[in-house]
C-alpha positions as CSV (number, residue, x, y, z in Angstrom):
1,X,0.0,0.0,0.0
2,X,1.3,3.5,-1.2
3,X,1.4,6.1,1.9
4,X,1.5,10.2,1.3
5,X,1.0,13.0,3.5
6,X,-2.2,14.9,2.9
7,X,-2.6,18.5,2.9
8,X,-3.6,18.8,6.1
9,X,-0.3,16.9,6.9
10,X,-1.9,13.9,8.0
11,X,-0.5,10.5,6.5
12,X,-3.0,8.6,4.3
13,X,-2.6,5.2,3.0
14,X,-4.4,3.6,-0.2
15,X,-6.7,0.4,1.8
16,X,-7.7,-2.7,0.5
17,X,-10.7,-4.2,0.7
18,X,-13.2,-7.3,-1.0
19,X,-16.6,-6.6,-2.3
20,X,-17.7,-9.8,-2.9
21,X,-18.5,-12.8,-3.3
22,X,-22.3,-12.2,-2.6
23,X,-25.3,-11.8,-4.9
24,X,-26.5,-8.6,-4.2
25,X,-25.2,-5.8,-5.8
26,X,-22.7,-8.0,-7.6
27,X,-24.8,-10.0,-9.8
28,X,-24.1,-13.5,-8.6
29,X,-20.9,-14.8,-6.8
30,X,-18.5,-12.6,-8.1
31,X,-15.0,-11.3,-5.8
32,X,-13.5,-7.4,-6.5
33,X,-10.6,-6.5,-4.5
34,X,-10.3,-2.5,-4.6
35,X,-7.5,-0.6,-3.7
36,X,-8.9,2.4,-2.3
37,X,-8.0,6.0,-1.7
38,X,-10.3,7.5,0.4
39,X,-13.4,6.4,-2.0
40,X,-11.4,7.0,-4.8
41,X,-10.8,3.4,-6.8
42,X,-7.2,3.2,-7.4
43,X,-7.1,-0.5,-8.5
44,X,-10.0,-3.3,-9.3
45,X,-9.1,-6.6,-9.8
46,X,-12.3,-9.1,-10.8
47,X,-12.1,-12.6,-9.4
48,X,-14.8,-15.2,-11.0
49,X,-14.7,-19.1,-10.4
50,X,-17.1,-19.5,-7.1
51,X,-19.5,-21.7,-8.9
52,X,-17.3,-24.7,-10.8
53,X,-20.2,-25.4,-13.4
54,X,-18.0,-27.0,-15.8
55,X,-21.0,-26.6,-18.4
56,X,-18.8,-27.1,-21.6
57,X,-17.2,-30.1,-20.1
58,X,-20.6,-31.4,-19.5
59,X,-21.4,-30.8,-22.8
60,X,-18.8,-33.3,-24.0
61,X,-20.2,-36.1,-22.0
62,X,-23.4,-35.7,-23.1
63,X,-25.4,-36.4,-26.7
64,X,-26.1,-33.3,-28.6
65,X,-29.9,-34.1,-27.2
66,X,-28.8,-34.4,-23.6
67,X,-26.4,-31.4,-23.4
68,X,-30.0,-28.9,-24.0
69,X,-30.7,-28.5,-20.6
70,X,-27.4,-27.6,-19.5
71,X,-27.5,-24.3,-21.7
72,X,-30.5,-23.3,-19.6
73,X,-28.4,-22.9,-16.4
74,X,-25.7,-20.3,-18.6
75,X,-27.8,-17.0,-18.4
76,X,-30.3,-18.3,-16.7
77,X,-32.5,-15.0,-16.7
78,X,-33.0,-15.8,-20.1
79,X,-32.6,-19.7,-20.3
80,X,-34.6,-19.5,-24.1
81,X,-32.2,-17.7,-26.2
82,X,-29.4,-19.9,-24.8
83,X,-31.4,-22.7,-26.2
84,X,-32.2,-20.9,-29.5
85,X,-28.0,-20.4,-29.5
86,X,-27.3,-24.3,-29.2
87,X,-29.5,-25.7,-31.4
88,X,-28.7,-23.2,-34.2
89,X,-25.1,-24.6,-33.5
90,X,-25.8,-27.9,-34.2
91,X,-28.0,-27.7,-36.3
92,X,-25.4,-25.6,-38.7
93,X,-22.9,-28.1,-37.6
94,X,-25.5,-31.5,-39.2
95,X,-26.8,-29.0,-42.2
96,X,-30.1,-28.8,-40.4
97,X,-32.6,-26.5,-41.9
98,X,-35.7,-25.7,-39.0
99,X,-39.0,-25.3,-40.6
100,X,-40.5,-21.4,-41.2
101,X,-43.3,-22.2,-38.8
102,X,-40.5,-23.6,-36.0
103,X,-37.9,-20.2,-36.9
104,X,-41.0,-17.9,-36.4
105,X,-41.3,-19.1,-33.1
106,X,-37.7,-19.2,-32.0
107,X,-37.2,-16.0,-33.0
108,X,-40.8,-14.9,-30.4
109,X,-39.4,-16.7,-27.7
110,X,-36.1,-15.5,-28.0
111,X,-37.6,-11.7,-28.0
112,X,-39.6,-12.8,-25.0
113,X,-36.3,-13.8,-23.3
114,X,-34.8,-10.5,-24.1
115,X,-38.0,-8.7,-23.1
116,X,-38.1,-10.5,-19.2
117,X,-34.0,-10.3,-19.3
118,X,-34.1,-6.5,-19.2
119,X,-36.7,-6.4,-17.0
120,X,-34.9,-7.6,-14.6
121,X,-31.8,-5.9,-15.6
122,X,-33.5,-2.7,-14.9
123,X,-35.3,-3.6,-11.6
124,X,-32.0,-4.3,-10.0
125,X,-30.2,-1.6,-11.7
126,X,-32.3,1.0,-10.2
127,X,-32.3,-0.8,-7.1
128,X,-28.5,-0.6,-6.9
129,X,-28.3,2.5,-7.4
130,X,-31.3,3.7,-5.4
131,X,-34.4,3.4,-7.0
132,X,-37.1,1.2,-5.6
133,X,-39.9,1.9,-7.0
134,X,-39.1,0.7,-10.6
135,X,-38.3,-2.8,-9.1
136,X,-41.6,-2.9,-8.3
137,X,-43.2,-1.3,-11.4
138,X,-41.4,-3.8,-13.3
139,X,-42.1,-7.5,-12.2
140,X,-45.6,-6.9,-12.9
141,X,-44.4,-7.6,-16.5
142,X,-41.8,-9.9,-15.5
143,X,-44.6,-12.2,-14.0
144,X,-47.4,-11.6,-17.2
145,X,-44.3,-12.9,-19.4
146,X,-43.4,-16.1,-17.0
147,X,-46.8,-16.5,-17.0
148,X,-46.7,-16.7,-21.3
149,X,-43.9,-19.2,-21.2
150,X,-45.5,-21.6,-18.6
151,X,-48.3,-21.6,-21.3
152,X,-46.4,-22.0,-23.9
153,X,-43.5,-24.8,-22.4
154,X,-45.1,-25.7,-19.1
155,X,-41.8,-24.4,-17.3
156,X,-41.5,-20.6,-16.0
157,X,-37.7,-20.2,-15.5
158,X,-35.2,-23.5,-17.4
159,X,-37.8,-24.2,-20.1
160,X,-35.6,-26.6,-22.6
161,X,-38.5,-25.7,-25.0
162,X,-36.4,-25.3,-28.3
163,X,-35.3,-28.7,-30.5
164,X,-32.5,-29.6,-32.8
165,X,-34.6,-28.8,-36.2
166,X,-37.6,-27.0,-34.5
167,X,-39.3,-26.7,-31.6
168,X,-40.8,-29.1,-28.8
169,X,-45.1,-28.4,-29.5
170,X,-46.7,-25.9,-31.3
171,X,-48.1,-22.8,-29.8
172,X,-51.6,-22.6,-29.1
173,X,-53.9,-19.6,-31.1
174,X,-54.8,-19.1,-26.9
175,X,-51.1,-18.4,-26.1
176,X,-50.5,-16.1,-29.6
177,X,-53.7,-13.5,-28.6
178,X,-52.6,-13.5,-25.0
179,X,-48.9,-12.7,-26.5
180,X,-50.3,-10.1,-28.9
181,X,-52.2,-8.3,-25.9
182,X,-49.4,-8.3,-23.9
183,X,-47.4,-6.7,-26.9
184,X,-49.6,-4.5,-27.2
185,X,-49.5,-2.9,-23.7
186,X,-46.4,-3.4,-22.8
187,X,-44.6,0.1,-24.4
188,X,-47.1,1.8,-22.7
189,X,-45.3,0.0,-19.2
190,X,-41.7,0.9,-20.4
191,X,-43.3,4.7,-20.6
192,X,-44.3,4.2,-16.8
193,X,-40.5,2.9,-15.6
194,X,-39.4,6.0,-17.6
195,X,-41.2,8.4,-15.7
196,X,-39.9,6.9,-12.8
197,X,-35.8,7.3,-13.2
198,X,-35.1,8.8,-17.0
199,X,-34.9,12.3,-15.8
200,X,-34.7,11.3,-12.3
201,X,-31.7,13.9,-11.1
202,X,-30.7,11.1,-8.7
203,X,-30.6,9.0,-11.3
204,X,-28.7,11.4,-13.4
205,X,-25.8,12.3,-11.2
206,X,-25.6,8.2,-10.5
207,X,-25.3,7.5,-14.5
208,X,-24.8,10.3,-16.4
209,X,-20.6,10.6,-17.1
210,X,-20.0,7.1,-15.2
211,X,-18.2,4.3,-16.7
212,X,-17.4,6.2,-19.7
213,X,-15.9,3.7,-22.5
214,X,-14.8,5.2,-26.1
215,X,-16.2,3.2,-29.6
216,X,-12.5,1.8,-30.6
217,X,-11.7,0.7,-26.7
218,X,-15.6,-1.1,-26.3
219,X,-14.2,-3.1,-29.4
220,X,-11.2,-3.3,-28.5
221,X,-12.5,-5.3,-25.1
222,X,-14.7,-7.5,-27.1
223,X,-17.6,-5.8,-25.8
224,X,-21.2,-6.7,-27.3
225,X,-25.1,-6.1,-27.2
226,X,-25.9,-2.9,-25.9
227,X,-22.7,-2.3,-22.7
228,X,-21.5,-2.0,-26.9
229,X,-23.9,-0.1,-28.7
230,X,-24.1,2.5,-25.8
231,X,-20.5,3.9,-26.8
232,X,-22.1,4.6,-30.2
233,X,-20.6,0.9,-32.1
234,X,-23.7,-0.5,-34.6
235,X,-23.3,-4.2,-34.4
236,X,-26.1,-6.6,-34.0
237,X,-25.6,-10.6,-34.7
238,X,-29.6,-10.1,-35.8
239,X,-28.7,-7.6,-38.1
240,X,-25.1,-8.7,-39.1
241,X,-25.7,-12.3,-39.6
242,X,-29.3,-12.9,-39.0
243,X,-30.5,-16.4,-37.9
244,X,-34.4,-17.8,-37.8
245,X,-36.3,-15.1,-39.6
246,X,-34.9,-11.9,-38.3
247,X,-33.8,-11.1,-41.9
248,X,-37.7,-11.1,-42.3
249,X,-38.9,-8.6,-39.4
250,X,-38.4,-5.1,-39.4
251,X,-36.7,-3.2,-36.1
252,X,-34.3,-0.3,-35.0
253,X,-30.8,-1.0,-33.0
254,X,-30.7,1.6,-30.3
255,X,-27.2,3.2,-30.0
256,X,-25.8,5.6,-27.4
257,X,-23.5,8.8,-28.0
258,X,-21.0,9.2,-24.7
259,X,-20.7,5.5,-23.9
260,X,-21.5,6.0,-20.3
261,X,-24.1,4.3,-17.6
262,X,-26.7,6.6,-18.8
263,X,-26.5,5.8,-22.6
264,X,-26.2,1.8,-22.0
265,X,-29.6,2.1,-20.2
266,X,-31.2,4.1,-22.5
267,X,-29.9,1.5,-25.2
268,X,-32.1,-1.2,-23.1
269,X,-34.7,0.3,-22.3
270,X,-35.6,1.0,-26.2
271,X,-34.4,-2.8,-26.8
272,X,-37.6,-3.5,-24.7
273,X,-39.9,-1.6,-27.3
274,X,-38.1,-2.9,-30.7
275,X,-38.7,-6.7,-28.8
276,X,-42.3,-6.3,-28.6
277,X,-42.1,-5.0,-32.1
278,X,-40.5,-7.8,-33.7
279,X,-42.8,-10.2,-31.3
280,X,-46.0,-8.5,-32.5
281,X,-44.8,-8.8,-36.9
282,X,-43.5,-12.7,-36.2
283,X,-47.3,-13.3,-34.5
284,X,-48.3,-11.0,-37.9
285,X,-46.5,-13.2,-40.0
286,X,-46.5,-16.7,-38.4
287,X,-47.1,-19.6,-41.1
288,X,-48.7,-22.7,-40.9
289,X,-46.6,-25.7,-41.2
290,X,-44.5,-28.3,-39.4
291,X,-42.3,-27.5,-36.2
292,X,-39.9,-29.7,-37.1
293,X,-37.5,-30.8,-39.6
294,X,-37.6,-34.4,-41.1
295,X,-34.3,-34.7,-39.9
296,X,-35.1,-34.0,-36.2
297,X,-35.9,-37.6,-35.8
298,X,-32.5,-38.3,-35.2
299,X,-32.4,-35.6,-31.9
300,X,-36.1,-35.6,-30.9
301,X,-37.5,-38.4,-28.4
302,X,-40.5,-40.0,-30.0
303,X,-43.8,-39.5,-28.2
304,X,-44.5,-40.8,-24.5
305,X,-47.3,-43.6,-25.7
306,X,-45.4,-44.4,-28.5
307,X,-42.2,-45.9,-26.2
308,X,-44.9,-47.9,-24.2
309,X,-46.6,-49.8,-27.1
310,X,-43.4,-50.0,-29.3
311,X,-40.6,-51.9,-29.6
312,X,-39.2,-49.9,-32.6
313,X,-39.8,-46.8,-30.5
314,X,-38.1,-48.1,-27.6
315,X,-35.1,-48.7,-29.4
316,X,-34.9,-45.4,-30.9
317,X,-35.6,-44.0,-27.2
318,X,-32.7,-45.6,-25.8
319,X,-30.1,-45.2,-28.2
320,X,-30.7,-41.4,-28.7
321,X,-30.2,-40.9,-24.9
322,X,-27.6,-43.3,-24.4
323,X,-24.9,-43.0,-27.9
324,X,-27.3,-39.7,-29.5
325,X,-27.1,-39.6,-33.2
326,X,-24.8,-43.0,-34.8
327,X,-23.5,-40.8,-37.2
328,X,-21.9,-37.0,-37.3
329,X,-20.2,-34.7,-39.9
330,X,-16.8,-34.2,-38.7
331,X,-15.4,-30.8,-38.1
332,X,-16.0,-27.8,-36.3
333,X,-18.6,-24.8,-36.2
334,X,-18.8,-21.7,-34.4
335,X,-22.5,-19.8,-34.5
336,X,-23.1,-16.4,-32.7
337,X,-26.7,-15.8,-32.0
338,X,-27.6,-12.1,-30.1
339,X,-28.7,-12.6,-26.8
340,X,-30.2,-9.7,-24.5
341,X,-27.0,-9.5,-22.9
342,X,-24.5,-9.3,-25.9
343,X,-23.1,-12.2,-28.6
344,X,-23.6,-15.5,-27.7
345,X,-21.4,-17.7,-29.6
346,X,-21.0,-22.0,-29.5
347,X,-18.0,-23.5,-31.1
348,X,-18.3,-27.1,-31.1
349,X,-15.9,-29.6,-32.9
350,X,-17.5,-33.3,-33.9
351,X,-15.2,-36.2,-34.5
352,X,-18.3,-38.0,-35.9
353,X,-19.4,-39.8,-32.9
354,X,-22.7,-38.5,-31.0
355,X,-21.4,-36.4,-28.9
356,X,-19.5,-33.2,-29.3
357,X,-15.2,-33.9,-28.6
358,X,-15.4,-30.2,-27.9
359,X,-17.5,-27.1,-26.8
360,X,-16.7,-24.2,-26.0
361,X,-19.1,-21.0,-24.9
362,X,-18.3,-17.6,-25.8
363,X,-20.6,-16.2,-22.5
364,X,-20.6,-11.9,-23.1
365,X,-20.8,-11.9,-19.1
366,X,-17.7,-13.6,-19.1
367,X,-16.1,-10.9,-21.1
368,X,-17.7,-7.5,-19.8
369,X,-16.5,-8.6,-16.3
370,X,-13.0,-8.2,-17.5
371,X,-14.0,-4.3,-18.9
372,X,-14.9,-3.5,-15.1
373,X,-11.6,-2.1,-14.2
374,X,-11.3,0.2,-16.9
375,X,-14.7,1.5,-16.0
376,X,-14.3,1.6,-12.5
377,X,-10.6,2.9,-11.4
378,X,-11.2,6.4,-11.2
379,X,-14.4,6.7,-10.0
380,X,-16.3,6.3,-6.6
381,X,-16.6,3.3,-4.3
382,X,-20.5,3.7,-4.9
383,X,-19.9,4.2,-8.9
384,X,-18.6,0.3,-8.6
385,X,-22.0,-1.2,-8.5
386,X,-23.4,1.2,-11.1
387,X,-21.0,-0.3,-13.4
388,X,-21.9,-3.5,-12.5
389,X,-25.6,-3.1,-13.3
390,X,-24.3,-1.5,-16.4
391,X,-22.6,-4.2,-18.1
392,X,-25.3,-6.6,-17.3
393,X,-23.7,-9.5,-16.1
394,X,-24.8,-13.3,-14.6
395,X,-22.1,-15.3,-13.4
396,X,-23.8,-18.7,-14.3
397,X,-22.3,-17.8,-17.9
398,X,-19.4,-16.8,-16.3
399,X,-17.7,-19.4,-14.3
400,X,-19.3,-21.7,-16.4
C-alpha cells in the first residue's frame, strides 16, 4: 500500500478491501478486491470461479440431445435464447434447416427472453443504485411474461423448449392472442418505468458521465449487445448475420453517443420496445406448417405412448439418450446468436461420434467482467455497482 501525507499533513494510506463474493449488488458470486484512496478506486481486480459449473465439459459427456438442458443454467434469466443459440449450433454443424413455422417461433421466444432479461436488468439496476420503485413497477411484467412461457412450455424459468430442427409443441392460437395483448400494452409499461428514473436527477448524477468507455476501446474489449452499442458501435448478430427469420422482421438498433451508464440504459430500455415489435410482426406473420424438420428424428424423443406400445420406439428412445445420433459430420462450427446481454457464440468440434469432442461458450458476461476495471478505477466506491448493473452481467455464464 502507497502512503503520502495529505494537505492537512496527515499520513493517508491507499486500503484494501473485498466486495464480494455475494449476490447482491454483484450480480451472482462474483469477488473485486479495490485498492482504495479515500473512495477514490485506485485499483480493481475481478475474481470469478465461485460456482465450478463445468457446463462445456458437461457438454462433452453428453449427446447433442442431452447437453440442451445444461444451456438453460448459462444465463439463466433468459434460459430460451441460450437454447435458441445451441441448437442453431448444431443444427449448422449437421446442415439442419428448421422449418419457417419452428424459426417464427424461436425467434418470439427469443424476444420474450430479451423482453423479461431486461426487466430484470433494470429492476436491480435501479435498485442498486437507489431506486425502488421501478423494481416494483417492473415485475408486474416480468410475472405476465413467466406467466406466457409456462403456457407455452409448461416451465417458468429452465424451459428446454427449443429442439434440434424446430421446436418441442406448437403454440396454441390461446397463447398467440394472449402474446399479442401483452405486446400490445407493454410500451405503454416501459413509458411508466421511464417516468420513474429517466430524468430522475438522482438518477442522473448516478449514470450520467460514469463508466465512460470510447467506440475503438468497447471493441477493442470485445464488448457486445448494448454495454457496446451504448458507446455509439452498430453491431447486432440479428442484423449482421441474421438467424431464424430476423432477416424477415423489421426493427431499430438503439445506440448511445457518450458511452457511459446513462446511454447503455437508455440502449435497453428501447431494446424492450423494438422486442415487442418484432414479437407482434413474427405473430403477424406466423405460417402454418410443421415445427420440425424431417431430420429432427435423429435428436427428438419420440412420443411418451409411442415408447410404451413400441418396440421400434423403444429402441430409438434408448439409443438417442444413451450413444445420440450414430452418425456426425466431422469438423468444427462456431455460431453467434444475439442474446439480451451481448453475442452468444458456441463452437463445437464433432469427431463424428454422438457427442460433441469439444464445446466451448463464448458467455458476453464472461467478457464485460474483465471491462470493469477500466470503467471503474477512477471513480467512486459507490460508482462500482453502477458499473456493475451497467454491463449486465450473470455469473452462471461466467464461471461456467
Amino acid at each position: 500500500m502507497g502512503e503520502a501525507v495529505g494537505e492537512k499533513g496527515f499520513q493517508t494510506k491507499e486500503l484494501t478491501v473485498s466486495m464480494g463474493p455475494q449476490h447482491p449488488a454483484t450480480h451472482g458470486v462474483l469477488k473485486l478486491v479495490l485498492d482504495l484512496d479515500g473512495e477514490t478506486v485506485v485499483k480493481c481486480t475481478p475474481y470469478v470461479g465461485y460456482l465450478h459449473r463445468g457446463v462445456e465439459k458437461l457438454g462433452e459427456n453428453r449427446t447433442y440431445f442431452s447437453a440442451l438442458p445444461l444451456t438453460d443454467r448459462l444465463d439463466y434469466i433468459s434460459s430460451m435464447s441460450n437454447n435458441v443459440g445451441y441448437v442453431n449450433a448444431v443444427e449448422t454443424l449437421f446442415g439442419i434447416e428448421a422449418p419457417e413455422r419452428a424459426k417464427y417461433i424461436r425467434t418470439i421466444c427469443a424476444e420474450m427472453s430479451r423482453i423479461s432479461s431486461h426487466i430484470i436488468w433494470v429492476a436491480t439496476h435501479a435498485l442498486d443504485i437507489g431506486a425502488m420503485t421501478v423494481f416494483l413497477y417492473s415485475f408486474r411484467e416480468r410475472e405476465w411474461i413467466l406467466d406466457l412461457f409456462e403456457m407455452l412450455t409448461g416451465a417458468r424459468l429452465t424451459v428446454s423448449y427449443p429442439r434440434i430442427g424446430g421446436v418441442r409443441n406448437d403454440v396454441s392460437q390461446e397463447f398467440l392472442d394472449s402474446l399479442y395483448k401483452f405486446v400490445l400494452e407493454f410500451p405503454g409499461r416501459v413509458d411508466e418505468y421511464e417516468t420513474l428514473i429517466d430524468q430522475n436527477r438522482i438518477w442522473l448524477q448516478r449514470t450520467k458521465g460514469i463508466g465512460i468507455i470510447s467506440a475503438e476501446e468497447a471493441v477493442n474489449w470485445g464488448l457486445t449487445g448494448a454495454t457496446l452499442r451504448g458507446s455509439g458501435v452498430n453491431y447486432d448478430v440479428r442484423k449482421a448475420n441474421p438467424y431464424d427469420v430476423y432477416d424477415k422482421v423489421q426493427f431499430d438498433v438503439p445506440l448511445g453517443k457518450a458511452g457511459d451508464v446513462y446511454d447503455r440504459y437508455r440502449c435497453r430500455m428501447e431494446e424492450l420496445r423494438q422486442s415487442a415489435r418484432i414479437i407482434k410482426q413474427c405473430i403477424e406473420q406466423i405460417p402454418a406448417g410443421p415445427i420440425l424438420a424431417p431430420e429432427a428424428h435423429k435428436f427428438v424423443l419420440p412420443p411418451k405412448e409411442n415408447v410404451l406400445k413400441s418396440m421400434e420406439a423403444l429402441i430409438h428412445h434408448f439409443i438417442l439418450i444413451t450413444k445420440g445420433p450414430l452418425t456426425a459430420p466431422v469438423g468444427e462450427v462456431y455460431s453467434a446468436t444475439e442474446v439480451p446481454k451481448g453475442e452468444l457464440g458456441f463452437y463445437i468440434v464433432s469427431d463424428g461420434s454422438g457427442k460433441p469432442y469439444r464445446m466451448r461458450v463464448r458467455a458476453p458476461s464472461f467478457v464485460h467482467a474483465s471491462v470493469l476495471p477500466r470503467l471503474s478505477e477512477g471513480h467512486l466506491l459507490a460508482d462500482v455497482i453502477a458499473n456493475i448493473g451497467t454491463i449486465d452481467i450473470v455469473l452462471g455464464e461466467c464461471d461456467r
